[in-house]
N, C-alpha and C positions, 0 to 999 in steps of 0.2 A: 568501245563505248563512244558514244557520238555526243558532245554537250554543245550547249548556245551559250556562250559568254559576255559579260557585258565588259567591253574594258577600255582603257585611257588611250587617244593619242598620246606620241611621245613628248608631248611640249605639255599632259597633264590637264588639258581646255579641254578636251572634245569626250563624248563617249560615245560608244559605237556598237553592234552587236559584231559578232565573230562565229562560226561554226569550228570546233575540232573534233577529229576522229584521235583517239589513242587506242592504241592495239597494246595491251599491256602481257609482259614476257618475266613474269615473276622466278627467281628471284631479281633475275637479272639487267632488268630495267626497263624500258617502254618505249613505242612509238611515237612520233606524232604529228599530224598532218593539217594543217587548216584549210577546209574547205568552202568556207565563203568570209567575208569580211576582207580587211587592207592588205593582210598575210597569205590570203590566198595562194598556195602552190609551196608555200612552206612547209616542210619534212624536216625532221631531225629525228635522232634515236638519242635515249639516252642509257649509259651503260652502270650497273653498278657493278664493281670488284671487292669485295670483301679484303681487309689489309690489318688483321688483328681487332683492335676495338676501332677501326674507322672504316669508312668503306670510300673506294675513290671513283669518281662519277665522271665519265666520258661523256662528253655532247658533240656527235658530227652530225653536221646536215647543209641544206640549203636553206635561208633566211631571204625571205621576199615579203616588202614593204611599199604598198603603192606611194608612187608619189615622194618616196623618199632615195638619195643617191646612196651610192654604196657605202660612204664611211658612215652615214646617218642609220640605215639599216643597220649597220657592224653595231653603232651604240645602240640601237632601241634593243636590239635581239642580246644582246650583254645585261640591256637592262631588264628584258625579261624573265633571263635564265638569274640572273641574283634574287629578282623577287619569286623566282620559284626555290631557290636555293634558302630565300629568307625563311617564306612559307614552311617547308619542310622541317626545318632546324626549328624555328617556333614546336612544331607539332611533334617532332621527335621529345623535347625536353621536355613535354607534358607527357610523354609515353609513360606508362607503368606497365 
């Protein structure tokens, strides 16, 4: 699945459009690549493991941010993976 996203620089001023592809690998977790916007050339996978009533989520990849150095990257791509982390956990507790 290919979407256009519209989302925040990391200083929360700016918005921007974004392309991603996700390749999704159900149950086991998903792709994901960005293919135009600041991220460009960013890949990661993300894995899920089943562990009783929890499941534990692997994220390896490459994180690339124009314009920003490598610790600044490390925090934007941290801060992305929690607000997808937030998202999720929002949407599970309304699960029925």
């Amino acid at each position: 699945m290919v979407v256009e996203m519209d989302a925040k620089s990391p200083d929360g001023k700016t918005t921007f459009k974004q392309t991603a592809k996700f390749t999704f690998n159900p149950p086991k977790g998903f792709d994901m690549e960005f293919l135009s916007g600041p991220m460009v050339g960013t890949k990661h996978t993300h894995t899920y493991t089943p562990m009783g009533d929890k499941t534990k989520v692997e994220v390896a990849g490459e994180f690339k941010v124009q314009g920003l150095d490598e610790q600044a990257t490390k925090k934007a791509a941290l801060a992305l993976l929690e607000e997808f982390f937030n998202e999720d956990n929002t949407a599970l507790k309304n699960y029925k």
